[in-house]
Phi, psi and omega in degrees: 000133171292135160238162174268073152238333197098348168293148177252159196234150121216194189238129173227073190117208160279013191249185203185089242218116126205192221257043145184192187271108230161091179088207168040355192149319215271327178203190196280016221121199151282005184027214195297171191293124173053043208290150133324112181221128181253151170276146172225170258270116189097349185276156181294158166247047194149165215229166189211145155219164168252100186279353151274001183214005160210080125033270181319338228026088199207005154214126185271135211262006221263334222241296174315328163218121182245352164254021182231008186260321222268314185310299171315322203284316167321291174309303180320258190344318176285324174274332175267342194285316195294340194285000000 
């Protein structure tokens, strides 16, 4: 799935993987129209949630499981790749 930033999301399991920065943890919404959120030196670059136990998305996992971030990237990159 596509958002209109142009990230792309997908879904596996309980995880929930996507492939930037934005919202989710990084700010308050969507804020101003389409605003720009950089990460800063050590912050995550894409966002991982656990959807059986946060919903919300409100606490992002990315930084925490780097082998369930590697697994999702792969599979996005085999689907988008495929289209």
């Amino acid at each position: 799935m596509e958002s209109a930033r142009g990230f792309f999301s997908i879904r596996s399991g309980k995880w929930k993987y996507i492939n930037g920065v934005g919202s989710g943890g990084f700010s308050d919404g969507f804020g101003g129209a389409y605003e720009s959120v950089t990460p800063g030196a050590g912050d995550p670059t894409a966002q991982l949630y656990d959807m059986e136990k946060d919903p919300g998305e409100t606490r992002n996992l990315f930084l925490d499981k780097p082998e369930v971030v590697k697994t999702l990237v792969a599979e996005m990159a085999n689907i988008v790749g495929s289209e």
